[in-house]
Kinemage of the C-alpha trace (Angstrom):
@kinemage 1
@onewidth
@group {chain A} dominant
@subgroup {mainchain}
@vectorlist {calphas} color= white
{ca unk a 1} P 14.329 -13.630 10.886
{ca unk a 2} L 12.849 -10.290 10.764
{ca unk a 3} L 13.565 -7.760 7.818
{ca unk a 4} L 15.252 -4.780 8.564
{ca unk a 5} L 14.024 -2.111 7.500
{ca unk a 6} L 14.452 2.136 7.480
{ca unk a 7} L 13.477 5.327 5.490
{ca unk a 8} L 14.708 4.922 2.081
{ca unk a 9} L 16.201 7.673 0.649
{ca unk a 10} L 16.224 6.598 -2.489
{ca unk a 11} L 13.918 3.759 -5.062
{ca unk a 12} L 17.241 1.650 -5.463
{ca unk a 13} L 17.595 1.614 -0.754
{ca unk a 14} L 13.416 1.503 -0.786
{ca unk a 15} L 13.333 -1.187 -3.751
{ca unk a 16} L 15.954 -3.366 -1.920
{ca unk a 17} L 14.313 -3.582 1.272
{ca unk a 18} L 10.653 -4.017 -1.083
{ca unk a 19} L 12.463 -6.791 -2.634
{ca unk a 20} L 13.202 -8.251 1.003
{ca unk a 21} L 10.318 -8.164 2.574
{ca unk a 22} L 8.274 -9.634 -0.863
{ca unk a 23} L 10.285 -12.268 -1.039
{ca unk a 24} L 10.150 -13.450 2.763
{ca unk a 25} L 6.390 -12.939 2.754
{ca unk a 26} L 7.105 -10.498 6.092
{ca unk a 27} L 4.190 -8.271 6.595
{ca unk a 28} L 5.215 -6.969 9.392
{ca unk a 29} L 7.943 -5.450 8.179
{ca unk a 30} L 6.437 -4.243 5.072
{ca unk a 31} L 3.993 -2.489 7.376
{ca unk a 32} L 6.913 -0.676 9.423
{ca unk a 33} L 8.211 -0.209 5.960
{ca unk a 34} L 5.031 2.120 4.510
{ca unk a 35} L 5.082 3.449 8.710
{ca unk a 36} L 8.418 5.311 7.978
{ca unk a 37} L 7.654 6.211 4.296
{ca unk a 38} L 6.426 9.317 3.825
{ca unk a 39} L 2.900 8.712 1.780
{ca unk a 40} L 3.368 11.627 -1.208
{ca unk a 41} L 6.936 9.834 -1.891
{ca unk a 42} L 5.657 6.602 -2.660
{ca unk a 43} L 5.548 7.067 -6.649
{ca unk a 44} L 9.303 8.153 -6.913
{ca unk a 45} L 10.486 5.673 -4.535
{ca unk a 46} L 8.494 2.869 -6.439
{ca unk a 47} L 9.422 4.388 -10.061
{ca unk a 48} L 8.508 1.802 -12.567
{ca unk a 49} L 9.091 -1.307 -10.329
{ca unk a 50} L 5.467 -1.971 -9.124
{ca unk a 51} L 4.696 -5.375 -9.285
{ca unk a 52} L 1.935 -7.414 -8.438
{ca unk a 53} L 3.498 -9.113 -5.563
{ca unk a 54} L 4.709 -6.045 -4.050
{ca unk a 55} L 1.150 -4.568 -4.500
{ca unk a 56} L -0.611 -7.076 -2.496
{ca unk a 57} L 1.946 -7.547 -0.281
{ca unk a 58} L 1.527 -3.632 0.728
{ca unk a 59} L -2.609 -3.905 0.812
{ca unk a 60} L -1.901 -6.869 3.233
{ca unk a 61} L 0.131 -5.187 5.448
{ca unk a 62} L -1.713 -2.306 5.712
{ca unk a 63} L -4.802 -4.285 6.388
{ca unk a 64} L -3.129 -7.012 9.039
{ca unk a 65} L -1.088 -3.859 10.655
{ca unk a 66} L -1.959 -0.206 9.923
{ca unk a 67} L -5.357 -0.066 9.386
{ca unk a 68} L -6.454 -0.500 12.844
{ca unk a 69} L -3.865 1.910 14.165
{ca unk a 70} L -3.474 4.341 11.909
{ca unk a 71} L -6.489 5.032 9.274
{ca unk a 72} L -5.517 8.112 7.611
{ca unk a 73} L -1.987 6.711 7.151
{ca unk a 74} L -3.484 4.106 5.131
{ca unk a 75} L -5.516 6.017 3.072
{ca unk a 76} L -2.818 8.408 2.186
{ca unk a 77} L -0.751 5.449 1.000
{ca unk a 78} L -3.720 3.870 -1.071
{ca unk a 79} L -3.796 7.547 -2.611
{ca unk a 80} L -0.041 8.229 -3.540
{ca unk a 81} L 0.222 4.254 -4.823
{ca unk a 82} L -2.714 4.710 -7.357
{ca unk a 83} L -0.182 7.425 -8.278
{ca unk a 84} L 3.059 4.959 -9.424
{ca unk a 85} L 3.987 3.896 -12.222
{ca unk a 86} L 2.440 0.608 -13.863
{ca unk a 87} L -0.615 0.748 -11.016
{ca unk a 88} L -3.119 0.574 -14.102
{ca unk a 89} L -1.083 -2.623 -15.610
{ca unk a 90} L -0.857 -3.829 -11.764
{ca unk a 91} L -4.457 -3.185 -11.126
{ca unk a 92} L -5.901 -4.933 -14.428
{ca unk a 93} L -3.840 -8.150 -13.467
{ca unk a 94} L -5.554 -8.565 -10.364
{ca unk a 95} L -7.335 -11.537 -9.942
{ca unk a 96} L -10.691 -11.606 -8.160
{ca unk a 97} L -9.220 -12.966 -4.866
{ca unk a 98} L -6.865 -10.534 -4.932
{ca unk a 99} L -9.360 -7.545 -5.514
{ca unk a 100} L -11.312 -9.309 -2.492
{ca unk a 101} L -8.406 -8.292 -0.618
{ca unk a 102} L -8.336 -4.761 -2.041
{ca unk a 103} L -12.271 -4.379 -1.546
{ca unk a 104} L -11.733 -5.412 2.039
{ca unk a 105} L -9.067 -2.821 3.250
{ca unk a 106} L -11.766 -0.202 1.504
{ca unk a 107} L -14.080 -1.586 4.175
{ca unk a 108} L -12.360 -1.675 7.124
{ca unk a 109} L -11.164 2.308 6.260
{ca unk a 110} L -14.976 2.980 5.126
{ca unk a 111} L -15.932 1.218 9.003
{ca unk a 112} L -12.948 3.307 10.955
{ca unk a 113} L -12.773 7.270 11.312
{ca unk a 114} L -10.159 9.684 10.112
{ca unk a 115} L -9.577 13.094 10.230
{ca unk a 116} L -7.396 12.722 7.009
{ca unk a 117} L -10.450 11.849 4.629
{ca unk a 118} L -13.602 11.887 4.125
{ca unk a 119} L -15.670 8.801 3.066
{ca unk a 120} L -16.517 10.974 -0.013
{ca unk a 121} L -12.702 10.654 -0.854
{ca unk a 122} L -12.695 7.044 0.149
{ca unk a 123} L -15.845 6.753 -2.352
{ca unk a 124} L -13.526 8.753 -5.079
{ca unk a 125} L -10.168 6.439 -4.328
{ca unk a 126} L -12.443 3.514 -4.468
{ca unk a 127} L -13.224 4.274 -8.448
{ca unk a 128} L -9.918 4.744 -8.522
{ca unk a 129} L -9.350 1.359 -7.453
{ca unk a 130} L -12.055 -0.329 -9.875
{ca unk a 131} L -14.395 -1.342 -7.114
């Protein structure tokens, strides 16, 4: 059954429906999730609850779903989530599959155009990213 989901106006409404959609593995609606949030409010509606999980859940979405429709969307979200809380801790726990996975959305948004960003930015966000 699909997870519903709707802009969160707040990190306890966005970290419910986070919660839901991590725990049912639904990428799908994780990537409708990041459609309706605004990018730059990521970091307050995430406050300190980044996880691991959560992370890669969010890169796979945005690689299976957004990336090929909306570029720039996905590179505004890589931006404002290097901008949370605990991304450093989340980051450094990676393992090297999972940084595969990171390393791979870079290269699909290196391979598709955007108004929104330059591949010098992508290069920047990239170090940002450890790759």
């Amino acid at each position: 059954e699909k997870v519903p989901v709707c802009e969160a106006s707040n990190a306890y409404d966005f970290g419910q429906m986070v919660n839901a959609v991590s725990t049912t593995g639904d990428k799908d609606a994780c990537a409708e999730l990041l459609t309706v949030t605004e990018p730059r409010k990521l970091p307050a509606l995430l406050s300190n609850k980044l996880e691991g999980e959560i992370f890669l859940i969010f890169i796979q979405s945005m690689e299976y779903y957004l990336v090929g429709r909306d570029p720039g969307l996905v590179y505004q979200h890589l931006f404002y989530l290097s901008k949370a809380e605990r991304f450093k801790v989340v980051l450094a726990l990676l393992s090297t599959n999972e940084k595969e996975q990171v390393q791979q959305l870079f290269a699909l948004l290196s391979a598709s155009q955007s108004h929104q960003y330059s591949l010098e930015e992508l290069e920047g966000l990239k170090k940002v990213y450890e790759l």
